[in-house]
C-alpha positions as CSV (number, residue, x, y, z in Angstrom):
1,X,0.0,0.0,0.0
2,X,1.7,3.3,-1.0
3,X,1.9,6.5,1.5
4,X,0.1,9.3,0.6
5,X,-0.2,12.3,2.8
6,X,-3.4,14.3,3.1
7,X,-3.9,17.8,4.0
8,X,-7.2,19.3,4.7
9,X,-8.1,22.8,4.8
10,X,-8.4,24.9,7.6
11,X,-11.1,26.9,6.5
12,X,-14.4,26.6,7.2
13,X,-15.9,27.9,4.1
14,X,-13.5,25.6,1.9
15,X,-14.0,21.4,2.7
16,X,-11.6,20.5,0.3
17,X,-8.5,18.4,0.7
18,X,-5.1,17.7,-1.1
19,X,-3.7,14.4,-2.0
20,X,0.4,14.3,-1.8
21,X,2.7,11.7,-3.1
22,X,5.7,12.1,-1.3
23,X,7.7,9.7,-3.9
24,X,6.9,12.1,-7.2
25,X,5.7,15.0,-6.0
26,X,2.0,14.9,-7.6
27,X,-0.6,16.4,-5.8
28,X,-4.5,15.8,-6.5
29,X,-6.6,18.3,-5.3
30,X,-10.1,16.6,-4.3
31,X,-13.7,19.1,-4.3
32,X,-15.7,17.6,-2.2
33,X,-18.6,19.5,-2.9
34,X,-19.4,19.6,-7.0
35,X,-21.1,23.0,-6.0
36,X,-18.1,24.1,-4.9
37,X,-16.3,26.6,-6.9
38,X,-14.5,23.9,-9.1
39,X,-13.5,25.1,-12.8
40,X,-11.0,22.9,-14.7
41,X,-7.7,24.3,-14.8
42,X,-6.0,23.8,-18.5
43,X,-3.0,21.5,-18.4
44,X,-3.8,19.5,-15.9
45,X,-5.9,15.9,-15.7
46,X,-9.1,15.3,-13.7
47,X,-11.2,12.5,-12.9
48,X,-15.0,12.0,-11.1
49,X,-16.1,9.8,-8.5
50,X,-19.5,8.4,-7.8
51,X,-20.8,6.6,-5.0
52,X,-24.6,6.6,-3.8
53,X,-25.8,10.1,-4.0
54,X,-22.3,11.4,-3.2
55,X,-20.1,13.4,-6.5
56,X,-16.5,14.1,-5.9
57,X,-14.2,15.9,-8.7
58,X,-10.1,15.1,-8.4
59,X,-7.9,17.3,-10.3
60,X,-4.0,16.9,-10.4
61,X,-2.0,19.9,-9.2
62,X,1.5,20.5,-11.3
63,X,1.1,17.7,-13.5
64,X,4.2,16.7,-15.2
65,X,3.5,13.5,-17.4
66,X,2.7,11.7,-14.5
67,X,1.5,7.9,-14.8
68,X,-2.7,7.9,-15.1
69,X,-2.4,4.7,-13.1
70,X,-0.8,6.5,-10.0
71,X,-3.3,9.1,-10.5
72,X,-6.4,6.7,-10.0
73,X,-4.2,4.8,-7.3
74,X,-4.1,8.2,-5.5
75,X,-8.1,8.3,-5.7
76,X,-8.9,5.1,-5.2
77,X,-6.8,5.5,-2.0
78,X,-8.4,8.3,-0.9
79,X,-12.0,6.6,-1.6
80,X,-11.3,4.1,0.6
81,X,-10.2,6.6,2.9
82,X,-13.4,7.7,3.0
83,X,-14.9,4.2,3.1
84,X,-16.6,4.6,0.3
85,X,-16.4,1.0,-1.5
86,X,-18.9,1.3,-3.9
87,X,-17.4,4.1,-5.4
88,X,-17.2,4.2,-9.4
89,X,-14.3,6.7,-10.9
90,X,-15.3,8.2,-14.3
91,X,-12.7,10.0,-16.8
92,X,-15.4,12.4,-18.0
93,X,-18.3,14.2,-15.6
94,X,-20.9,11.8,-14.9
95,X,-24.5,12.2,-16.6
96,X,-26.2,11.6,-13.5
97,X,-25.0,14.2,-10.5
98,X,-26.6,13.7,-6.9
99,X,-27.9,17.1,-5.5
C-alpha cells in the first residue's frame, strides 16, 4: 500500500482536501462538494467519482506526465479513505450528478 499524505483545509468555508505523493511529488486536489467553486484548470488531468448520492471531482495539481495509473491509485486511496467501497471513478463528468 503506498503512503500518501493528506492535508485538509483549515477553512471553514472551503471542505476541500489535497492528495500528496511524497515519492513524485504529484498532488491531487479533491472538491468535495461539486457546487463548490470547481473550474477545470488547463493542463492538468481530472477524474470523477460516484458513489450513492455522493459526487467528488479530483484534479492533479502541477502535472508533469505523470503515470494515469498513479493518479487513480491516489483516488482510489483516498476513496477508501473515506470508506466509500462502492465508489465508481469516471474519466469524463458523470451524466447523472446527486444534488
Amino acid at each position: 500500500m503506498a503512503n500518501y499524505l493528506l492535508s485538509i483545509s483549515n477553512n471553514e468555508t472551503l471542505k476541500d482536501s489535497v492528495i500528496h505523493d511524497p515519492s513524485t511529488k504529484l498532488k491531487v486536489r479533491v472538491y468535495n462538494s461539486i457546487k463548490s467553486k470547481f473550474k477545470p484548470s488547463e493542463g492538468e488531468v481530472r477524474f470523477f467519482v460516484t458513489a450513492g448520492k455522493k459526487t467528488i471531482a479530483f484534479e492533479t495539481k502541477g502535472y508533469k506526465k505523470h503515470a494515469e495509473l498513479l493518479i487513480l491509485h491516489m483516488i482510489s486511496w483516498y476513496c477508501v479513505y473515506l470508506g466509500l467501497m462502492e465508489a465508481q471513478i469516471h474519466s469524463n463528468w458523470p451524466m447523472y450528478i446527486a444534488s
